[in-house]
Backbone as CSV, one residue per row, in Angstrom:
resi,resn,N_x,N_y,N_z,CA_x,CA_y,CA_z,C_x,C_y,C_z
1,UNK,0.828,-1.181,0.000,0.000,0.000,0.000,0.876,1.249,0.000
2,UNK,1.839,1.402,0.555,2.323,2.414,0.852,3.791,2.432,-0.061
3,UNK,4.034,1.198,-1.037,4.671,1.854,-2.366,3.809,2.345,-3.473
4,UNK,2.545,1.865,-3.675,1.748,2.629,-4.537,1.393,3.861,-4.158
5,UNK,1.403,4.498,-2.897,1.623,5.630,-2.821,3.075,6.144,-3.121
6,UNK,3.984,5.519,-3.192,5.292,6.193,-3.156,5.640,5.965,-4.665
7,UNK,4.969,5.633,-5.557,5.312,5.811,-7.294,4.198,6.467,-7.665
8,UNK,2.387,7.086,-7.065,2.087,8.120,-7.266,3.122,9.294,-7.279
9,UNK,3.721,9.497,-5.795,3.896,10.692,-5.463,5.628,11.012,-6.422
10,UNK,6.092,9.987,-6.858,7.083,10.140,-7.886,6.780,10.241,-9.075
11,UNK,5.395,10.088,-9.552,4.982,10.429,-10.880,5.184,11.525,-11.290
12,UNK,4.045,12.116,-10.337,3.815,13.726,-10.312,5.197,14.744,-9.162
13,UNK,6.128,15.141,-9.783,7.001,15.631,-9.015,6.450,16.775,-8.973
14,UNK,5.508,17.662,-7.686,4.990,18.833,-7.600,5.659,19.818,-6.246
15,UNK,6.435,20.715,-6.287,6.547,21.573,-5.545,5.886,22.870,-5.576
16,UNK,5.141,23.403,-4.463,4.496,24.411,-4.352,5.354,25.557,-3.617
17,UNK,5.136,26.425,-4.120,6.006,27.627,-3.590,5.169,29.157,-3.472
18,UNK,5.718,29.556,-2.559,4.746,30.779,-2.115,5.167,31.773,-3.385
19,UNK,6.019,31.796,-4.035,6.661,32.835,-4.942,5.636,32.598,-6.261
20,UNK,5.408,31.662,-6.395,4.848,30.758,-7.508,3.264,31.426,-7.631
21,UNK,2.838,31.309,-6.825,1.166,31.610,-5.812,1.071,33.448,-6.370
22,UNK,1.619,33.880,-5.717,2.344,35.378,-5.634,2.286,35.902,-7.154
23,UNK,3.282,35.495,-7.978,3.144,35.803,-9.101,2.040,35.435,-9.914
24,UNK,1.346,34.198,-9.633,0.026,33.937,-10.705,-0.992,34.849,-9.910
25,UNK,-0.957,35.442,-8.903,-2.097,35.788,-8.398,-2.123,37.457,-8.853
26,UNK,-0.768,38.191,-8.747,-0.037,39.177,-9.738,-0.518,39.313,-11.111
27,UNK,-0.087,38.072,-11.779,-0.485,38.159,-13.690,-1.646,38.067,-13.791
28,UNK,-2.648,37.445,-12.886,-4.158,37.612,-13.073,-4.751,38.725,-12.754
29,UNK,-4.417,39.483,-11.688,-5.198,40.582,-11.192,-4.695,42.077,-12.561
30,UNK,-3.535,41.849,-12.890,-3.003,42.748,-13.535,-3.946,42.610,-14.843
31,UNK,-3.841,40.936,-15.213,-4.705,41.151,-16.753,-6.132,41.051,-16.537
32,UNK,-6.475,41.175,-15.505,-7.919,41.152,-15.080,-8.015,42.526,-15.049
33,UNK,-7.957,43.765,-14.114,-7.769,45.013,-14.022,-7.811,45.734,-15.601
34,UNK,-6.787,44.798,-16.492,-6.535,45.564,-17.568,-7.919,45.195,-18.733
35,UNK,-8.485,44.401,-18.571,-10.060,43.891,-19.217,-11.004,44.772,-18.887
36,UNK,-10.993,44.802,-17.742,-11.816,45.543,-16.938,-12.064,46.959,-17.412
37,UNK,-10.912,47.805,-17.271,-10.581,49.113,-18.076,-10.792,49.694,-19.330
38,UNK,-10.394,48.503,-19.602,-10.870,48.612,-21.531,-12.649,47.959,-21.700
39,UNK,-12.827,47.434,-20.787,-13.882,47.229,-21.408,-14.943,48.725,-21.318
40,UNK,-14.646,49.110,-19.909,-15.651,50.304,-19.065,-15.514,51.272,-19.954
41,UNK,-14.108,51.731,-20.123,-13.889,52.732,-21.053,-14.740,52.527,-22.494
42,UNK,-14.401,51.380,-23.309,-15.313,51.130,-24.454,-16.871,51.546,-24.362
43,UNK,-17.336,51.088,-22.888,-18.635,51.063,-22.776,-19.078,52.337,-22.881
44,UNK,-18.289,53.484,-21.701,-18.321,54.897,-21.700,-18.420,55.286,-22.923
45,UNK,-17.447,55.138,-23.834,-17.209,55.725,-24.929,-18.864,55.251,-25.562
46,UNK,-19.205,54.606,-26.036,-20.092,53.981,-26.865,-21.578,54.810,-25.784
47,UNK,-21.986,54.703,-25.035,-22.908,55.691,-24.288,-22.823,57.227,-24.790
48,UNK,-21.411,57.789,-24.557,-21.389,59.083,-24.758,-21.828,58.837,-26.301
49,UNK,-21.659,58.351,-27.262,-21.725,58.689,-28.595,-23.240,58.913,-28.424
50,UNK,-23.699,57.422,-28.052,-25.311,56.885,-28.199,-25.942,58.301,-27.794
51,UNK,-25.530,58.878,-27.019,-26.566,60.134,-25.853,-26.342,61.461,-26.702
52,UNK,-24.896,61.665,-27.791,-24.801,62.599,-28.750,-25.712,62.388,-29.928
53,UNK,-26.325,61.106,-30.057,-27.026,60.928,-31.172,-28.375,61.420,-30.953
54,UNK,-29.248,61.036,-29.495,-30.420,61.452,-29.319,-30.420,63.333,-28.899
């Protein structure tokens, strides 16, 4: 029992690291933020036109 756990856990060689965590949590919020911006702005923009038309 407890070598089939020990050639799972050599299959998958996984180290977790706080640096690791840190930075994906970094590249998401950054390209999340940056969606976000562009989208609002687009939206703004496209309102102001719509409200120059009526």
């Amino acid at each position: 029992m407890s070598q089939d756990n020990l050639v799972i856990t050599n299959a998958y060689p996984v180290a977790f690291k706080w640096k690791d965590f840190l930075l994906v949590f970094l590249t998401v919020s950054v390209f999340s933020f940056v969606a976000s911006a562009l989208s609002s702005n687009l939206s703004v923009k496209k309102i102001n036109h719509l409200n120059q038309d009526l």
